[in-house]
KOLMARGU-997077 format. One line per 3 residues: number of its first residue (from 1); their letters; for each residue x, y, z of N, C-alpha, C, CB. Coordinates in steps of 0.2 Angstrom, whole numbers, always signed. Atoms other than C-alpha are relative to their C-alpha. Glycine has a CB too. Example, Ala and Ser with C-alpha at 12.3 -4.5 7.8 and 13.67 -1.06 7.14 Angstrom:
REM residues 2
1 = as = +4/-6/+0/+62/-22/+39/+4/+6/+0/-5/+0/+6  -4/-6/-1/+68/-5/+36/-4/+5/+3/+2/+2/-7
END
This chain:
REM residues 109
1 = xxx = -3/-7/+2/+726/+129/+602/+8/-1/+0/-2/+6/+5  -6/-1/+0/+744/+132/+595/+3/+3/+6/+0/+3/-4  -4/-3/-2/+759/+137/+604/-1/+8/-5/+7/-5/-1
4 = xxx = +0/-6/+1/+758/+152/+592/-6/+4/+3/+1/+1/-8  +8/-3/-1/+739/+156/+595/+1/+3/+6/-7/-5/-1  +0/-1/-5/+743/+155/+613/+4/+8/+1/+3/-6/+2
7 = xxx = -5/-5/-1/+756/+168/+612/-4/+7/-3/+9/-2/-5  +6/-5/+4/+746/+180/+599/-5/+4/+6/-5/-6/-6  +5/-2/-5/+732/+180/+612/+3/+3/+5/-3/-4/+1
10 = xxx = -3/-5/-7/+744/+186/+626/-1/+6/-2/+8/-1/+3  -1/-8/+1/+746/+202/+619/-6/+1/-4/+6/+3/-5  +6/-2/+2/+728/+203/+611/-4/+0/+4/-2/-1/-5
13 = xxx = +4/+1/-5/+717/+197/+625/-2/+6/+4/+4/-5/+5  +0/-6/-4/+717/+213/+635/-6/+5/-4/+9/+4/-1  +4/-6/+3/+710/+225/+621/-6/-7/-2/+4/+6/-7
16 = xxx = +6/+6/+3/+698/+207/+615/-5/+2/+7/+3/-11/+0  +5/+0/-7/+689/+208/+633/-1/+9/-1/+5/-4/+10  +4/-9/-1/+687/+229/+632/-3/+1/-4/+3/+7/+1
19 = xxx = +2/-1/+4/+681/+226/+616/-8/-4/+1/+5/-1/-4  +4/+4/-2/+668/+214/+622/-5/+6/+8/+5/-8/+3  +1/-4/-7/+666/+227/+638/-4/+8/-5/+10/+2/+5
22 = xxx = +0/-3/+3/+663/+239/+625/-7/+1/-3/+5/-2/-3  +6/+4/+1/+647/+231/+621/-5/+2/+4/+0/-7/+0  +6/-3/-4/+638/+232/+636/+5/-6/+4/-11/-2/-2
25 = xxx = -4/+1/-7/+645/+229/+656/+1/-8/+1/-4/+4/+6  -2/+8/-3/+650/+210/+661/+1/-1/+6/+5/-3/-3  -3/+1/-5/+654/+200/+674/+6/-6/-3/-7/-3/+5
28 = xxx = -6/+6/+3/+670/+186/+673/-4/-6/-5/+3/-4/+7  +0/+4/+2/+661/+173/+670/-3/-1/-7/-3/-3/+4  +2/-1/+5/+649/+182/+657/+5/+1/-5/-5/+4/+1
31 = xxx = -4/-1/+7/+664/+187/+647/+4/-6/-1/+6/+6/+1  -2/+7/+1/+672/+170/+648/-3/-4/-6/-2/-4/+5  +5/+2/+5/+657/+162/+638/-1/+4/-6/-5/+0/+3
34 = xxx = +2/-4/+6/+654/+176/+627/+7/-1/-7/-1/+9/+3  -6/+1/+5/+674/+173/+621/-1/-8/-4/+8/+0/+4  +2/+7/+4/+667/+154/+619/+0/+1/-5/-5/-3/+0
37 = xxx = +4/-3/+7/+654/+162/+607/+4/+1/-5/-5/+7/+1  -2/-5/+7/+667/+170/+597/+7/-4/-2/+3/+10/+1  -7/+7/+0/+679/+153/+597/+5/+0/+4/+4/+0/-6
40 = xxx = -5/+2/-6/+691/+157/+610/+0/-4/+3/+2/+3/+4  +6/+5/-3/+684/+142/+618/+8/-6/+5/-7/-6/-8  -2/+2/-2/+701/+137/+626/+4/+5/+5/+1/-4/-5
43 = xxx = +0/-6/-5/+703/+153/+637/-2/-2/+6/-6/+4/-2  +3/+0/-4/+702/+148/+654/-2/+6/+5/+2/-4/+3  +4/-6/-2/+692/+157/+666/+6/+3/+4/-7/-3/+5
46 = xxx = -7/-3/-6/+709/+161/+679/+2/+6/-3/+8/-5/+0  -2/-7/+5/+714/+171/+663/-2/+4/+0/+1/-1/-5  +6/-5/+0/+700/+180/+661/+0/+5/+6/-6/-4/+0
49 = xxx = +2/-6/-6/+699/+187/+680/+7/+2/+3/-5/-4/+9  -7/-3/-1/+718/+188/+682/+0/+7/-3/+5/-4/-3  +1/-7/+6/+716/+201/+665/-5/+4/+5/-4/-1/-10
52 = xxx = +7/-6/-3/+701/+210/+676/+2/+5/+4/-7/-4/+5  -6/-4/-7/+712/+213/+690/+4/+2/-1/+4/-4/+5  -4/-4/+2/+722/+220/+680/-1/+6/-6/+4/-4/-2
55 = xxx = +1/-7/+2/+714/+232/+670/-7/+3/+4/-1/-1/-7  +4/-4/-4/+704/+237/+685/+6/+4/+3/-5/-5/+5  -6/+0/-4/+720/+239/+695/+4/+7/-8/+5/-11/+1
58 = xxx = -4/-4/+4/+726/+250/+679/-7/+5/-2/+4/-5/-7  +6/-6/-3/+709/+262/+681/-3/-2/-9/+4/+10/+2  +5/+1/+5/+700/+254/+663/-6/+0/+0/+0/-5/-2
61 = xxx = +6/+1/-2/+685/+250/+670/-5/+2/+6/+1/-4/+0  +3/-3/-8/+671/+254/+683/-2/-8/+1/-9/+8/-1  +4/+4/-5/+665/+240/+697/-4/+1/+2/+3/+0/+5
64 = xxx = +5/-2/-7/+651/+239/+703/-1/-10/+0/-11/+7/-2  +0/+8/-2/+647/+223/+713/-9/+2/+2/+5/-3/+8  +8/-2/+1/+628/+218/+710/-2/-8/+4/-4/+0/-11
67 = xxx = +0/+5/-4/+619/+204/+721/-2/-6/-6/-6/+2/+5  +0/+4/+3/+619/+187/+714/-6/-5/+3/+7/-2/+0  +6/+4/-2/+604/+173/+716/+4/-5/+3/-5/-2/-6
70 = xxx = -4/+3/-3/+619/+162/+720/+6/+1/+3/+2/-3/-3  -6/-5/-4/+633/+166/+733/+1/+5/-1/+5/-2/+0  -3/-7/-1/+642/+182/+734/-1/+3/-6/+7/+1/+1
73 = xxx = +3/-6/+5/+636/+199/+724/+8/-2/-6/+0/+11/+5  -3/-1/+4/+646/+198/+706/+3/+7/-2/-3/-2/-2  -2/-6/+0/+657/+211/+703/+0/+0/-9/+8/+2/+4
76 = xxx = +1/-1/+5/+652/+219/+685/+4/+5/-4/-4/+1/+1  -5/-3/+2/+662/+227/+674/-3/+3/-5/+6/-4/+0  +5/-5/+5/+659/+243/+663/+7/+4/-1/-8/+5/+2
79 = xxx = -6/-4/+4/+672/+252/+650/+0/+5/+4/-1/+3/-8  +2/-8/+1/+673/+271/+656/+5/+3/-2/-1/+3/+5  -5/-7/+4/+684/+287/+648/+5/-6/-3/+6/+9/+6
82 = xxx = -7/+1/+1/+701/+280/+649/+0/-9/-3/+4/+1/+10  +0/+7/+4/+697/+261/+645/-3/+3/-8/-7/-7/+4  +3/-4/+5/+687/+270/+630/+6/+1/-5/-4/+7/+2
85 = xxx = -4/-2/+2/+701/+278/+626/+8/-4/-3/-1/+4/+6  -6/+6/+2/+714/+263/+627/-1/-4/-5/+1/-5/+5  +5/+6/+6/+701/+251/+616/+1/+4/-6/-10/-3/+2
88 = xxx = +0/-1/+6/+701/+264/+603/+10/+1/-3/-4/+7/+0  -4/+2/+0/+721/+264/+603/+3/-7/-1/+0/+2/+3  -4/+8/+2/+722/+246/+603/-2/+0/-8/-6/-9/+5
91 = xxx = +4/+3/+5/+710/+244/+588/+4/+5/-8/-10/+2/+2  -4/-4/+7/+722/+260/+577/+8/-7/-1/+3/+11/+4  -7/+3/-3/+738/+248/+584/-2/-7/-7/+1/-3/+12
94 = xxx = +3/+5/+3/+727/+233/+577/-1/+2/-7/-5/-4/+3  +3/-3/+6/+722/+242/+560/+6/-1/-4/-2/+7/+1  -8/+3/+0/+742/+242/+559/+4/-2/-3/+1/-3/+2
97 = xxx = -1/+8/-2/+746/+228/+562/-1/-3/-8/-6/-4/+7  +3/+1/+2/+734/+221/+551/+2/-1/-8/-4/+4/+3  +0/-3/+8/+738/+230/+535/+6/-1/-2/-1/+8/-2
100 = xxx = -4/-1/+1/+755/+230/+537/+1/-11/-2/+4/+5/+5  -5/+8/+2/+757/+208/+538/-4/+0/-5/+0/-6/+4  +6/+2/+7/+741/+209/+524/+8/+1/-5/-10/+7/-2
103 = xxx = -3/+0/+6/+754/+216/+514/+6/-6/+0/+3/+7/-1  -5/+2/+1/+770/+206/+519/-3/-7/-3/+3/+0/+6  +0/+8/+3/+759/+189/+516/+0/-1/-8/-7/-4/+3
106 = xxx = +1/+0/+8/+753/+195/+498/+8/+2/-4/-7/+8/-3  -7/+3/+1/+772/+198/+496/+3/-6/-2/+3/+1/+5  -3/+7/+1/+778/+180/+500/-3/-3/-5/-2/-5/+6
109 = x = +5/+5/+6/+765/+174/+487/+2/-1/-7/-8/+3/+0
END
């Protein structure tokens, strides 16, 4: 992965995982893999629970810690109001975005 891609994804990572949360409730590891699934496949996992801890810590999401067949209960993670509320904000911000460089590229052309 680019130096740009890298940077891009700092500021989209956030609303990418509540949008994934958005779906149905995760754990880290599950949302890791699932970014695989969708090519982000160079995403480490640090990143991933750092962002957790930080939009748990910023009231996005509900916790619940579920028991695990291997070591310590997994803490699960589920959208509620206010994460709802941000993800549909991201996705108008990204709509945007979106349209506005669609146009600047068909410009350069």
């Amino acid at each position: 992965m680019g130096k740009q891609m890298t940077e891009m994804l700092k500021g989209t990572l956030e609303g990418i995982v509540l949008a994934i949360l958005a779906g149905e409730p995760a754990y880290g590891y599950d949302i890791t893999a699932r970014l695989r699934d969708q090519g982000f496949s160079e995403i480490a996992e640090g990143t991933v629970y750092a962002l957790l801890v930080r939009i748990e810590k910023n009231g996005l999401v509900e916790v619940e810690k579920v028991a695990s067949e291997k070591g310590p209960p997994r803490k699960v993670y589920s959208l509620n109001a206010k994460g709802r509320d941000y993800l549909d904000e991201f996705w108008k911000t990204w709509s945007f975005l979106s349209e506005r460089l669609g146009q600047l590229q068909q410009e350069g052309k």
